[in-house]
N, CA, C and O atoms as a MOPAC input file, in Angstrom:
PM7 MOZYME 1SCF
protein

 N     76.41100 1   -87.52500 1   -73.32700 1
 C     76.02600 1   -86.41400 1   -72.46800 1
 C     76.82500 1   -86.48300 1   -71.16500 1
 O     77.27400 1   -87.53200 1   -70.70500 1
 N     76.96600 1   -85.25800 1   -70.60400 1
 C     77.90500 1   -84.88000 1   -69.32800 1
 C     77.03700 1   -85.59300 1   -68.36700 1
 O     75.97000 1   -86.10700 1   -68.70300 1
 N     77.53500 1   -85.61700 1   -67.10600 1
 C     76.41400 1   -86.36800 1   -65.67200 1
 C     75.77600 1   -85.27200 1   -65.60600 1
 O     74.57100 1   -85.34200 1   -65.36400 1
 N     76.43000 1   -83.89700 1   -65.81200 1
 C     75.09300 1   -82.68900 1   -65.14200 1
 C     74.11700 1   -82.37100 1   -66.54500 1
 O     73.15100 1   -81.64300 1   -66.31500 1
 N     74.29100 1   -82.88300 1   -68.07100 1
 C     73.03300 1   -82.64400 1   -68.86900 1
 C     72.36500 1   -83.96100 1   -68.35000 1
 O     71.29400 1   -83.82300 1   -67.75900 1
 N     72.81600 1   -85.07700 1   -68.48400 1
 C     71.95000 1   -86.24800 1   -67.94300 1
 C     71.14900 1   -85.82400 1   -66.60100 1
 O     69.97200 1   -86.18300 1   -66.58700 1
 N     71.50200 1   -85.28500 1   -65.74600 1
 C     70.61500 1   -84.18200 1   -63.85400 1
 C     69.54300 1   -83.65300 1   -65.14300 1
 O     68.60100 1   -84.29200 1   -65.61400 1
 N     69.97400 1   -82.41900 1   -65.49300 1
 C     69.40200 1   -81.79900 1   -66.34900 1
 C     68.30600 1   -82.44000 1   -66.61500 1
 O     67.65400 1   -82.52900 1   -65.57500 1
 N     67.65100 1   -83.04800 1   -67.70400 1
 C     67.07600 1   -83.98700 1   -68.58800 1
 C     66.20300 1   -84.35100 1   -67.46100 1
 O     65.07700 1   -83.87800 1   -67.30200 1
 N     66.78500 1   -85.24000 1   -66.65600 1
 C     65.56700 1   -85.82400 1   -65.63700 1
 C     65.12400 1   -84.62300 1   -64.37400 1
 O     64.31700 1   -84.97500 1   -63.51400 1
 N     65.58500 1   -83.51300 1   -64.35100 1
 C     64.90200 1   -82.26600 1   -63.75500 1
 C     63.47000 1   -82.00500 1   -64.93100 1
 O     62.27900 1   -82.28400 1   -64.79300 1
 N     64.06700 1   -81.48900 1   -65.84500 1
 C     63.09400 1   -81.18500 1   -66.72100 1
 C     61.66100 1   -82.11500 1   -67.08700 1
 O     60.52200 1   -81.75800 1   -67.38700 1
 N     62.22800 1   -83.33700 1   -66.92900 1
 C     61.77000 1   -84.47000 1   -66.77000 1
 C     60.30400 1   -84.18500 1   -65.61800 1
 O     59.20500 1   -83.94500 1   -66.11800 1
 N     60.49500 1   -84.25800 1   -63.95500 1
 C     60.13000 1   -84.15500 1   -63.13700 1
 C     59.59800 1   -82.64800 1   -63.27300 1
 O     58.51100 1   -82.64900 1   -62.69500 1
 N     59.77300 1   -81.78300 1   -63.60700 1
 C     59.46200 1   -80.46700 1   -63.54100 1
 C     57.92200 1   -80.38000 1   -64.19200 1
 O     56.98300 1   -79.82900 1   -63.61600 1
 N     57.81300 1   -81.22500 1   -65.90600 1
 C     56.89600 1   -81.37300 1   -66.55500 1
 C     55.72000 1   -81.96400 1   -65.87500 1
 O     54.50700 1   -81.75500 1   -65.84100 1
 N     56.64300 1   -82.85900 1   -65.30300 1
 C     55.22200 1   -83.82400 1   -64.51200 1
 C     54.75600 1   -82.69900 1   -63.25600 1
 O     53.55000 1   -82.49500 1   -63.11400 1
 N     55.53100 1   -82.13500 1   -62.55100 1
 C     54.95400 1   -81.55100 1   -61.59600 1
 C     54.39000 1   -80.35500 1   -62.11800 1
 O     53.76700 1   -79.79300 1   -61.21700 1
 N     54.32200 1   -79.45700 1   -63.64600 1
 C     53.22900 1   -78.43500 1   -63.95000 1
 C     52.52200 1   -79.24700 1   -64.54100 1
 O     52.07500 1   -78.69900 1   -65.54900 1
 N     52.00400 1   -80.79100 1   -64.40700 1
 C     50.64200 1   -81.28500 1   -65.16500 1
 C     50.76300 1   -81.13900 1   -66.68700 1
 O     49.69600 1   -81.25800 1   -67.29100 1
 N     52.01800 1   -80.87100 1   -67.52900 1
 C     52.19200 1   -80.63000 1   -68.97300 1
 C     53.44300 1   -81.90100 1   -69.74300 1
 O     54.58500 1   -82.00400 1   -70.19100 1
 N     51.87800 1   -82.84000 1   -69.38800 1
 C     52.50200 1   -84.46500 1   -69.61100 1
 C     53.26800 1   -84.60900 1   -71.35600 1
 O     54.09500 1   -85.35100 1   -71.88700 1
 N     52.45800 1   -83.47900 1   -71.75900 1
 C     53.03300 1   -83.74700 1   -73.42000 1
 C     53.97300 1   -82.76500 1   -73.61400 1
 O     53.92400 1   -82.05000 1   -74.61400 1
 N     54.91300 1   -82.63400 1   -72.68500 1
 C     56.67300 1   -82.13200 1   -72.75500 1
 C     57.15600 1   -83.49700 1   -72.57300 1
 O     58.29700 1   -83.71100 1   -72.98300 1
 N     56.62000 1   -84.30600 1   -72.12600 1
 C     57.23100 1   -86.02000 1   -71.91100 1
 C     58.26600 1   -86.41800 1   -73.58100 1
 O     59.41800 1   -86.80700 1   -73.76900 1
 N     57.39000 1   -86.14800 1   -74.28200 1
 C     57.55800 1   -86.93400 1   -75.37400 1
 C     59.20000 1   -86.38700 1   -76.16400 1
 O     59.92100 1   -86.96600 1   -76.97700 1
 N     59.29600 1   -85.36800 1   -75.64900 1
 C     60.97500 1   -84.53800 1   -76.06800 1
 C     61.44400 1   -84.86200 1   -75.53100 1
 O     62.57400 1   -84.98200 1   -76.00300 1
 N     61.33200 1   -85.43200 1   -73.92900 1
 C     62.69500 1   -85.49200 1   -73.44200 1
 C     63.20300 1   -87.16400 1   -72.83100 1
 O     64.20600 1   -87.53300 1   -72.21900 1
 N     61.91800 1   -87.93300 1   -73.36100 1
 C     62.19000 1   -89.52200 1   -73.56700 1
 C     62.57600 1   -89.78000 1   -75.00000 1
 O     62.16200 1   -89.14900 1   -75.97200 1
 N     63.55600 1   -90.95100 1   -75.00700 1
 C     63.64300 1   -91.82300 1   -76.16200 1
 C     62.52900 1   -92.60500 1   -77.41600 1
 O     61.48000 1   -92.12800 1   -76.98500 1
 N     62.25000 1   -93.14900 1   -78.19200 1
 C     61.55500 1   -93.72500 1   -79.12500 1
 C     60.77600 1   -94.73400 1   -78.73300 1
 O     59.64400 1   -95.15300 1   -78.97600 1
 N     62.36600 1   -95.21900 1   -77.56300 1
 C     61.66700 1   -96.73300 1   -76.97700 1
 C     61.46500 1   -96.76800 1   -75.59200 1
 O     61.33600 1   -97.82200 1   -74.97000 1
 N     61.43200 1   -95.64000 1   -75.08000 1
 C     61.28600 1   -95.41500 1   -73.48800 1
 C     60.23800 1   -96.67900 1   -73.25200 1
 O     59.25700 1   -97.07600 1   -73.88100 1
 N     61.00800 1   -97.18400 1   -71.87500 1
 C     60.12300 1   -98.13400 1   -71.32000 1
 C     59.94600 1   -97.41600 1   -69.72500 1
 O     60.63800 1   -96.53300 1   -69.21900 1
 N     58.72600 1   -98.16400 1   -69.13900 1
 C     58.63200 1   -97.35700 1   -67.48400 1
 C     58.45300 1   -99.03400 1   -67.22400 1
 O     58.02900 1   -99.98300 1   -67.88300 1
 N     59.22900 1   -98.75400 1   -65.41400 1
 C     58.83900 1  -100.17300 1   -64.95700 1
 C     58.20400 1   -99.17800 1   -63.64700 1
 O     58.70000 1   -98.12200 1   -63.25300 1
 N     57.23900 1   -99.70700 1   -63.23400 1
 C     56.65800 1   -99.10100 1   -62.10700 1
 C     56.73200 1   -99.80300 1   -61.09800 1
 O     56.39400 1   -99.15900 1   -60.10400 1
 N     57.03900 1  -100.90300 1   -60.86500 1
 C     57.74000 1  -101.89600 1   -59.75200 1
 C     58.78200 1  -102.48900 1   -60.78800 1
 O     58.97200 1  -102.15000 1   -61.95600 1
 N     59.57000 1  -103.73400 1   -59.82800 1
 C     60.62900 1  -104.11500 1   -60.16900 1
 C     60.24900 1  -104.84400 1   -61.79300 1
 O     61.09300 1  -104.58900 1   -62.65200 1
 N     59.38500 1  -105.47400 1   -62.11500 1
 C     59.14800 1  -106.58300 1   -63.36400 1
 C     57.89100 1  -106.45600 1   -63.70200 1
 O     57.17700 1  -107.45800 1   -63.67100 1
 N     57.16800 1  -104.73900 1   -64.24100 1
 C     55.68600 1  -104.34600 1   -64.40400 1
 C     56.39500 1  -103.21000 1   -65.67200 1
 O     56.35700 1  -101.99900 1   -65.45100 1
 N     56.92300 1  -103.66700 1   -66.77500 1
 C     57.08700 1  -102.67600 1   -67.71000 1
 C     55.85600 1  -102.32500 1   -68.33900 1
 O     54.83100 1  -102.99500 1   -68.46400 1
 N     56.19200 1  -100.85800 1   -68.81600 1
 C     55.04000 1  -100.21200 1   -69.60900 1
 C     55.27600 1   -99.28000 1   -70.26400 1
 O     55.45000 1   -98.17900 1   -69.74300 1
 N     55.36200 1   -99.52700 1   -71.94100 1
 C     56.39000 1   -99.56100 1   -72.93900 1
 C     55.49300 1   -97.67100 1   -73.25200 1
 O     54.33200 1   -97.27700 1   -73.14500 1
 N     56.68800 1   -97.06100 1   -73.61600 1
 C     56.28900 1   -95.44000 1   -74.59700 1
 C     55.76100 1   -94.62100 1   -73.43700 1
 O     55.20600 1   -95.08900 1   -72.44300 1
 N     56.00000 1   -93.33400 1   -73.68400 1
 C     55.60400 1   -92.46200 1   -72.73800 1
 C     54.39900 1   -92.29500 1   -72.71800 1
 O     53.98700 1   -91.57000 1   -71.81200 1
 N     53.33200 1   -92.90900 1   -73.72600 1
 C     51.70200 1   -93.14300 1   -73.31000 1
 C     51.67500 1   -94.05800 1   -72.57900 1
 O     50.71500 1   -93.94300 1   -71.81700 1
 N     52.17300 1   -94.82900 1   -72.42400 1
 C     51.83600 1   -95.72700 1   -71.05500 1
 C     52.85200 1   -95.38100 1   -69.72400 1
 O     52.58400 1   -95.75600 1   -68.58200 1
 N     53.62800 1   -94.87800 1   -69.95500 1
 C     53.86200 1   -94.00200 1   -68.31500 1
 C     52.53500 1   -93.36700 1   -67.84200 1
 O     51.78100 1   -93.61600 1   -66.90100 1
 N     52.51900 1   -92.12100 1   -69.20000 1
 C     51.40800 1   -91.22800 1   -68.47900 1
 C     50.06300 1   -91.60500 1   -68.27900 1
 O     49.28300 1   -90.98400 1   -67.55600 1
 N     49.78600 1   -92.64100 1   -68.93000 1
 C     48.51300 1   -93.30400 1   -68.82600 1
 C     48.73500 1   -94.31200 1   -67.21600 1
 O     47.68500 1   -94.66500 1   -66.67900 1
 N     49.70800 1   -94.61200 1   -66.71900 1
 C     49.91500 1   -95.43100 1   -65.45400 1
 C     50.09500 1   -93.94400 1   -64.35600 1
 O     49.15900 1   -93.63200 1   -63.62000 1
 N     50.81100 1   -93.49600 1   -64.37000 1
 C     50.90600 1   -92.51400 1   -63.79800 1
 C     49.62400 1   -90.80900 1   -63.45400 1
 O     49.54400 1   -90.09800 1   -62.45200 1
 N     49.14900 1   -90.76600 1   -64.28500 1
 C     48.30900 1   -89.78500 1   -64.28700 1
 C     46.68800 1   -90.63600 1   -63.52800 1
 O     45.70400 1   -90.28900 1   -62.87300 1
 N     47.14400 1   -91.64700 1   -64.02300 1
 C     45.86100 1   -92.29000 1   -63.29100 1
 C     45.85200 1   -91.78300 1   -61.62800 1
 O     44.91700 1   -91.18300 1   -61.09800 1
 N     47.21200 1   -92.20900 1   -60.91900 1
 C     47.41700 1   -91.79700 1   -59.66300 1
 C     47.04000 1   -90.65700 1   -59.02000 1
 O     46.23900 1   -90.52300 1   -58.09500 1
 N     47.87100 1   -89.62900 1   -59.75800 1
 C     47.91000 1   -87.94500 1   -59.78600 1
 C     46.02000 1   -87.71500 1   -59.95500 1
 O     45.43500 1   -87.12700 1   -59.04600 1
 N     45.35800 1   -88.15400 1   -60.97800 1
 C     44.19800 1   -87.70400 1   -60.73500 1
 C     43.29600 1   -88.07700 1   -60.00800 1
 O     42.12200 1   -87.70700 1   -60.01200 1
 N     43.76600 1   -88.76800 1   -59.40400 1
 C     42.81100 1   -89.23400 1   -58.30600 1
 C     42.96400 1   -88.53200 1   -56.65200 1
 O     42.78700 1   -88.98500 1   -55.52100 1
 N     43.30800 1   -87.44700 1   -57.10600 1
 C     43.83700 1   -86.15300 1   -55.80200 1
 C     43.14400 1   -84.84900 1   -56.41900 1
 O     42.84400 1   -84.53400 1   -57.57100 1
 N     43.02100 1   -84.25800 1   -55.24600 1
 C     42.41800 1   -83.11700 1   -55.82000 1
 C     43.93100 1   -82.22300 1   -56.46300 1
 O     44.04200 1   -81.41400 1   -57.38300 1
 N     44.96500 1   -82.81900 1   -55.48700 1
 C     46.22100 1   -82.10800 1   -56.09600 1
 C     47.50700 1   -82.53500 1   -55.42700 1
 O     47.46800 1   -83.00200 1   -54.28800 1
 N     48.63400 1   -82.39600 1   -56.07900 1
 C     49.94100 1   -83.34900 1   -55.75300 1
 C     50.86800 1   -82.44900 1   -56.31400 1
 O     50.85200 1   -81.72300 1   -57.30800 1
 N     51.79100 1   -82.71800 1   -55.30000 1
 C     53.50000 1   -82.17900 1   -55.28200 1
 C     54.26200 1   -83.76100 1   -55.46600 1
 O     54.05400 1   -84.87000 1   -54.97300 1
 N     55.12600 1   -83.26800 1   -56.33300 1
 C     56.49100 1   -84.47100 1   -56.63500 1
 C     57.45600 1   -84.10100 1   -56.79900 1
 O     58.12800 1   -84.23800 1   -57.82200 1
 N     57.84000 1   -83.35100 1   -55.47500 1
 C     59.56000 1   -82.73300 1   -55.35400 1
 C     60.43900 1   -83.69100 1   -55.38300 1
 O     60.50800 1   -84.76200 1   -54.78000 1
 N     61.13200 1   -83.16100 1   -56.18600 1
 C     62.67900 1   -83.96800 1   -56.59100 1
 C     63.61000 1   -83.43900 1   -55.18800 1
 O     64.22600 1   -82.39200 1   -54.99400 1
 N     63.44800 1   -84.41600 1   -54.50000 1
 C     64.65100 1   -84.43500 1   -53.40300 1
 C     66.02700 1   -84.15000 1   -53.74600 1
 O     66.47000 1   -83.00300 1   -53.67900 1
 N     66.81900 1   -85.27300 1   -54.15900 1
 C     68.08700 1   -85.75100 1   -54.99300 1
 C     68.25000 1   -86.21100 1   -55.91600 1
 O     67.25300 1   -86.80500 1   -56.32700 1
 N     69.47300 1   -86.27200 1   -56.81900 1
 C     69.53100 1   -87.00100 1   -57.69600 1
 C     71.31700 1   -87.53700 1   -57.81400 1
 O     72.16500 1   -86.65600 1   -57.95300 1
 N     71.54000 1   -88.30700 1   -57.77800 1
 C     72.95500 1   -88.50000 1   -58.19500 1
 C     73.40100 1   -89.19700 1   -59.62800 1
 O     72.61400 1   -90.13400 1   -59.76600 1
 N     74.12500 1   -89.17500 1   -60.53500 1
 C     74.36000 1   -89.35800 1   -61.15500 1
 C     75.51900 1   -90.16400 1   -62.02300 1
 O     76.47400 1   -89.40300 1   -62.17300 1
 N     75.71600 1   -91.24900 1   -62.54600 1
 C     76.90500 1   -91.88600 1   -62.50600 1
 C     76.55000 1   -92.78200 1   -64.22500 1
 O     75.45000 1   -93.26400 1   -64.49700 1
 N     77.50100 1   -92.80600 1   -64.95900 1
 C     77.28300 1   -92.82700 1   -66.41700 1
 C     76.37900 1   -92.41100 1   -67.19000 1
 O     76.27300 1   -91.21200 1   -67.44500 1
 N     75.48100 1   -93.43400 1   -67.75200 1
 C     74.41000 1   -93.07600 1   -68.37300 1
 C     72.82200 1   -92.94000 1   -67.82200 1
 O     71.78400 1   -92.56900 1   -68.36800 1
 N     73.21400 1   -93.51900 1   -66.20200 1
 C     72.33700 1   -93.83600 1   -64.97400 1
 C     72.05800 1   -92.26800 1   -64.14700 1
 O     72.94000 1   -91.46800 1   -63.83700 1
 N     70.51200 1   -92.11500 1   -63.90100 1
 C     70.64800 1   -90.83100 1   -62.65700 1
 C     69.94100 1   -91.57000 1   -61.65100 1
 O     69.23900 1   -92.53500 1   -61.95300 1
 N     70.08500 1   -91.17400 1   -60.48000 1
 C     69.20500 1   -91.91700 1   -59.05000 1
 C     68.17400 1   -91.01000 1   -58.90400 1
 O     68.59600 1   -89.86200 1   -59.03900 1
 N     67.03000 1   -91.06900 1   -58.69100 1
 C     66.35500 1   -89.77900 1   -58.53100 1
 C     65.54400 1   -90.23600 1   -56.72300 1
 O     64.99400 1   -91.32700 1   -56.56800 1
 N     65.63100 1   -89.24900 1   -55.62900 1
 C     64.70900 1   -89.40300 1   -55.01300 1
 C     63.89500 1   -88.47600 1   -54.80800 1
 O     64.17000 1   -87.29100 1   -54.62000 1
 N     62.70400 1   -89.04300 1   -54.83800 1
 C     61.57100 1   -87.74400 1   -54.49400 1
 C     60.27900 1   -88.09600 1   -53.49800 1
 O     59.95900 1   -89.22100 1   -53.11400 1
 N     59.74100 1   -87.06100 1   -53.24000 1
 C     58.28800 1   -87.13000 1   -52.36800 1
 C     56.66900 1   -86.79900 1   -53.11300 1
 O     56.07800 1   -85.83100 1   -53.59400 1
 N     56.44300 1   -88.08700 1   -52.88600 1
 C     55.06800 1   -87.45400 1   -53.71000 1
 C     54.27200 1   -87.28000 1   -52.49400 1
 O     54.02500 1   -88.09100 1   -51.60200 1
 N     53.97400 1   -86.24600 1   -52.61700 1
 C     52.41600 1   -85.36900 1   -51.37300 1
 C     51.21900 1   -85.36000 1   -52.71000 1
 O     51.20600 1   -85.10700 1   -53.91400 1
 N     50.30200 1   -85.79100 1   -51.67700 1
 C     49.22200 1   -85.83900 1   -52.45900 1
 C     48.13100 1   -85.50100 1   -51.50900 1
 O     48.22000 1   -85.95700 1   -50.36900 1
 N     47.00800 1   -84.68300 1   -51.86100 1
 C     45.55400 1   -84.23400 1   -50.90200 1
 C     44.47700 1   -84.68500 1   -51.95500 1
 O     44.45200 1   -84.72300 1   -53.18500 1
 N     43.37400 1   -85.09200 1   -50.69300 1
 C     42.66800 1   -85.03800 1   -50.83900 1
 C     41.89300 1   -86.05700 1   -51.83300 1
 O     41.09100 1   -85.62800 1   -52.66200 1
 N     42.21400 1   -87.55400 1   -51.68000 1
 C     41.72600 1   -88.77000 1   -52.82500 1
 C     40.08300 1   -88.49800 1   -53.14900 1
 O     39.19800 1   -88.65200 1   -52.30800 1
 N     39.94000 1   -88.20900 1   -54.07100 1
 C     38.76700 1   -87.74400 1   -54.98400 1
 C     38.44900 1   -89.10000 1   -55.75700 1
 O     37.24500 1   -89.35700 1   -55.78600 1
 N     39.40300 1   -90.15300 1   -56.48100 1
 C     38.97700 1   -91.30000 1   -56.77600 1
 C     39.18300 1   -92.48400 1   -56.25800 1
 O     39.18700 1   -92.58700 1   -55.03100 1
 N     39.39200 1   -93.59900 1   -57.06300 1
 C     39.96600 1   -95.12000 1   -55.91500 1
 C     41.34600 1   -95.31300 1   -57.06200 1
 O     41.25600 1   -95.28500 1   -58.28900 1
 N     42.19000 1   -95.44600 1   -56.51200 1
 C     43.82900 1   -95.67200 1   -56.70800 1
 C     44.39200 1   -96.66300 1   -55.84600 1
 O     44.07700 1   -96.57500 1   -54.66000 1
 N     45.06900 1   -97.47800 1   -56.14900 1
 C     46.05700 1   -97.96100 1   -55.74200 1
 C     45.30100 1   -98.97300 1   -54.58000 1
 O     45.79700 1   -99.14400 1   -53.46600 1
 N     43.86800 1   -99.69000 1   -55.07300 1
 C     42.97900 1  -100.54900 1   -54.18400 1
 C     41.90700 1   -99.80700 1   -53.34500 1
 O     40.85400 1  -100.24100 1   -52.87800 1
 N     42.54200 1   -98.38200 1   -53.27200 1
 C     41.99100 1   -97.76600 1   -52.29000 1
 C     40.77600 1   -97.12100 1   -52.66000 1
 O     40.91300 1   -96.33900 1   -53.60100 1
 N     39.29600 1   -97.25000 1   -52.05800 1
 C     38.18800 1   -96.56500 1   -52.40600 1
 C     38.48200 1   -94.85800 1   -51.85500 1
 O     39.33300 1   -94.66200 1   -50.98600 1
 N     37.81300 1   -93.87500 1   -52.36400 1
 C     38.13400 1   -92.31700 1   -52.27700 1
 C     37.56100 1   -91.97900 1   -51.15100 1
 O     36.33600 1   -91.88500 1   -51.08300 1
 N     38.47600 1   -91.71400 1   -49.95400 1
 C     37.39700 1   -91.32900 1   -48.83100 1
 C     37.76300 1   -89.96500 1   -48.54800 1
 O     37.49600 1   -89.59600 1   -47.40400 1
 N     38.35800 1   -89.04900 1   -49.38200 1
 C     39.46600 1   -87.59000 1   -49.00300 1
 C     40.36600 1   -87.48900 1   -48.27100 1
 O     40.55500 1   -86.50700 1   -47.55400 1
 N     41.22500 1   -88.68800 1   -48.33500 1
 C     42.62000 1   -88.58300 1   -47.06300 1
 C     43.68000 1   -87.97500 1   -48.14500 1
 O     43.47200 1   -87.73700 1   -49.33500 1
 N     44.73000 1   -87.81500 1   -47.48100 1
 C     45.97000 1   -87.59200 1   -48.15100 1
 C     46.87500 1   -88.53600 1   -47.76200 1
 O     46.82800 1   -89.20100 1   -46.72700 1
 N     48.08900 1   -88.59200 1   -49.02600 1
 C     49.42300 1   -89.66800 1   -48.90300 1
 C     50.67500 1   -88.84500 1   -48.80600 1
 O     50.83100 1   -87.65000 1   -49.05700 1
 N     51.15200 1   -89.34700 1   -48.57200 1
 C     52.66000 1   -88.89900 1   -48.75400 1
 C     53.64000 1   -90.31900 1   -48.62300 1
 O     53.56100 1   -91.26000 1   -47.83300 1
 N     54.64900 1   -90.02900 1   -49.81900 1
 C     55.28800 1   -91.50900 1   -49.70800 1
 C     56.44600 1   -90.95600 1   -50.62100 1
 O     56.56200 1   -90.02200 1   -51.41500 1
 N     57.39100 1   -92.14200 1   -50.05800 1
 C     59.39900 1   -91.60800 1   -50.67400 1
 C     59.08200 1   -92.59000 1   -52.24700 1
 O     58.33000 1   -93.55700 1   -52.37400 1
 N     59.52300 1   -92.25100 1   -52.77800 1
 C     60.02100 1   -92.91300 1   -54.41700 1
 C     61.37200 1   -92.43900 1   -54.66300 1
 O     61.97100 1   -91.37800 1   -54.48500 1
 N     61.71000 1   -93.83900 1   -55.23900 1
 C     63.02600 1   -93.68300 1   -55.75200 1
 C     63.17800 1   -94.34900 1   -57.31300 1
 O     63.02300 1   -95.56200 1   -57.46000 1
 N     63.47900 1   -93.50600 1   -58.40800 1
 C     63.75200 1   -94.14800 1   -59.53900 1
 C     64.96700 1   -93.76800 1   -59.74100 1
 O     65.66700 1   -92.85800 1   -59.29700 1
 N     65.15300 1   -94.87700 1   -60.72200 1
 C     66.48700 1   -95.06800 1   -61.82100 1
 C     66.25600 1   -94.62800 1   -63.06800 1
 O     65.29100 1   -95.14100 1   -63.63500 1
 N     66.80800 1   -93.90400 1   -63.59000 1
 C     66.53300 1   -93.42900 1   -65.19900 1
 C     67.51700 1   -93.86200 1   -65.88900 1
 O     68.61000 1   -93.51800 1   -65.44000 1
 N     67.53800 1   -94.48600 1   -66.81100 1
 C     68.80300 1   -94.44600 1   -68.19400 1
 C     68.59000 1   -93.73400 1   -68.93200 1
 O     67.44800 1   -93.57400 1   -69.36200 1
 N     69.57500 1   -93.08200 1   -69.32400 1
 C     69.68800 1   -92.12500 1   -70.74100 1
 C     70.59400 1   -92.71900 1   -71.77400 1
 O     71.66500 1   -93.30600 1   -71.62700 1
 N     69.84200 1   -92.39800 1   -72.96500 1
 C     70.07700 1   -92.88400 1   -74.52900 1
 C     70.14600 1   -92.26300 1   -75.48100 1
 O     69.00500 1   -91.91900 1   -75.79200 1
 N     71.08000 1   -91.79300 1   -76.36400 1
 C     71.19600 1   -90.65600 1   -77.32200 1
 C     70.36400 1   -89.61000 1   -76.71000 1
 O     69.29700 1   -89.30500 1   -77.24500 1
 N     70.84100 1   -88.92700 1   -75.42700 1
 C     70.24500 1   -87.94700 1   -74.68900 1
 C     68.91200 1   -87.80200 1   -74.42500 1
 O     68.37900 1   -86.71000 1   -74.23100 1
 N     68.38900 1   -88.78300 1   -74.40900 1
 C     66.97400 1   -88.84300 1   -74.14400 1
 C     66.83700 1   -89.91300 1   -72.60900 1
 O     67.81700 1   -90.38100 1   -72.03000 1
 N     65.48400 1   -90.10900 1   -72.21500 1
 C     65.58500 1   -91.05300 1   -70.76300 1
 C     65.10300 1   -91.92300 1   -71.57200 1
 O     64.46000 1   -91.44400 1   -72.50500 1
 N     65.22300 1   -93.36600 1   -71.52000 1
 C     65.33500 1   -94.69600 1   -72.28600 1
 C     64.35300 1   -95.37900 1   -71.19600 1
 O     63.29000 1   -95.96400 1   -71.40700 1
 N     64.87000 1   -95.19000 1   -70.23900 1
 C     64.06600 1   -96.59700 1   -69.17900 1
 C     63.85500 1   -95.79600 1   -68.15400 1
 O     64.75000 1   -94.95300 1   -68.09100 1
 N     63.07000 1   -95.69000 1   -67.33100 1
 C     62.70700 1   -95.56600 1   -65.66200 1
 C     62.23500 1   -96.32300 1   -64.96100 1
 O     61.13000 1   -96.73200 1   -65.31700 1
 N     62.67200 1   -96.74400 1   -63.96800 1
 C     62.59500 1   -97.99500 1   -62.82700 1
 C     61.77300 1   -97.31400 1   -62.06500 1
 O     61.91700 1   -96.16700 1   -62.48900 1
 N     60.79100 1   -97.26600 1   -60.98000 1
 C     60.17300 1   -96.43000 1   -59.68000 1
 C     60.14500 1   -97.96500 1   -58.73900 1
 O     59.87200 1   -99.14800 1   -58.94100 1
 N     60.59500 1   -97.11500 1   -57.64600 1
 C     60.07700 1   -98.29500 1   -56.78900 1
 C     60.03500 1   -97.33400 1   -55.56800 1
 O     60.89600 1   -96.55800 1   -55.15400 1
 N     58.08000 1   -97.76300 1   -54.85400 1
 C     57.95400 1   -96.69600 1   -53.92700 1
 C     57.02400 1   -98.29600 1   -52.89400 1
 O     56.99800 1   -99.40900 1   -53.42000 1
 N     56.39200 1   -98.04600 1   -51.49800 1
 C     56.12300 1   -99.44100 1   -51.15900 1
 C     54.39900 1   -99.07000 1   -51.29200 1
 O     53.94900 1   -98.07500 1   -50.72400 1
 N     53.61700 1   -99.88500 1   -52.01200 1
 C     51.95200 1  -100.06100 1   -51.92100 1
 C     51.82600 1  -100.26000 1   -51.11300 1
 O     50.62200 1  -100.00700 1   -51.15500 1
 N     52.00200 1  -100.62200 1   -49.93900 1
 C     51.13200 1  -101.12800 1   -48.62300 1
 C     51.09700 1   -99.78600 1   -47.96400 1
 O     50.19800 1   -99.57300 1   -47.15100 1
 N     51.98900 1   -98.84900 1   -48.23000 1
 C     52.27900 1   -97.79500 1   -47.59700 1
 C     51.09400 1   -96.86700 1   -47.95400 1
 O     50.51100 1   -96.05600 1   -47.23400 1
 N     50.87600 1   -97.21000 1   -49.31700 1
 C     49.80200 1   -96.35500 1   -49.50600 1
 C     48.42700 1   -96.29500 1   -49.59200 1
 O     47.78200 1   -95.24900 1   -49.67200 1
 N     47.91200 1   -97.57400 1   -49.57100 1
 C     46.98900 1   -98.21100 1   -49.31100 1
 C     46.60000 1   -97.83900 1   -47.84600 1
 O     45.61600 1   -97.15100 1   -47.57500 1
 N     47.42200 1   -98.33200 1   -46.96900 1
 C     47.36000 1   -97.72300 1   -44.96900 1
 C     47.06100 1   -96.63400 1   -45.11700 1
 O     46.08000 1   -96.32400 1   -44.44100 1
 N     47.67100 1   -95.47000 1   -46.01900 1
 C     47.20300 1   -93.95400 1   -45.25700 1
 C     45.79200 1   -93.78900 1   -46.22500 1
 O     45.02200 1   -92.83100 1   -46.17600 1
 N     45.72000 1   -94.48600 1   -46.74400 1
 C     44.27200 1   -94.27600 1   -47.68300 1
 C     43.02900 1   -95.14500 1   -47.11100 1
 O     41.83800 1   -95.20200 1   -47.41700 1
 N     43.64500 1   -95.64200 1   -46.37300 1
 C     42.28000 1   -96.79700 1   -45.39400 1
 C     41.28800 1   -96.19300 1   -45.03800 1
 O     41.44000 1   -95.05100 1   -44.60400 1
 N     40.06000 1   -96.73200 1   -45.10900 1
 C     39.14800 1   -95.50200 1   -44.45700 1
 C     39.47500 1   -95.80700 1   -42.94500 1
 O     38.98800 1   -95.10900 1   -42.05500 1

């Protein structure tokens, strides 16, 4: 794949997650997609992304995850984005639900594999989010 279908792919990618229509995931990851959600916390198949991930997201009454940038270089895309989130409705990330909101930078790495995303790296900082969630 070209660097701009590889952009592509992880737009579509991010797009799914941000209309809440987690089961477009499964077309546009690999067989063996792995997610690392910190540096050495893998979590193998796109049921365990969305099962790590949606946990987060629902614990808001509602969330934006604009894709900032992305650059692109072999089979690698950089992605940065902003997750805004209102209104903690559950306990996430240590934090008991007191209705604050977060906002915090993430940056992943995606590999692509017979045109599919193979791996995603995220690395965003917990302490960061834990503080704006403090009661």
């Amino acid at each position: 794949m070209s660097l701009d279908e590889n952009k592509k792919l992880v737009q579509q990618f991010y797009d799914a997650i941000n209309r809440e229509k987690f089961e477009e995931l499964d077309a546009l990851c690999h067989k063996d997609f792995v997610f690392y959600s910190q540096v050495d916390t893998p979590k193998p198949g796109v049921a365990g992304f969305v099962n790590s991930e949606k946990s987060a997201f629902d614990a808001f009454k509602s969330f934006r995850f604009p894709l900032e940038l992305m650059v692109a270089e072999g089979d690698r895309v950089a992605a940065y984005l902003i997750f805004e989130a209102k209104d903690q409705t559950l306990p996430t990330m240590g934090a008991e639900p007191h209705g604050k909101s977060c906002r915090i930078s993430v940056f992943c790495l995606l590999t692509i594999k017979d045109g599919k995303i193979f791996e995603k790296r995220a690395h965003f900082d917990v302490a960061d989010i834990r503080r704006q969630l403090a009661a």
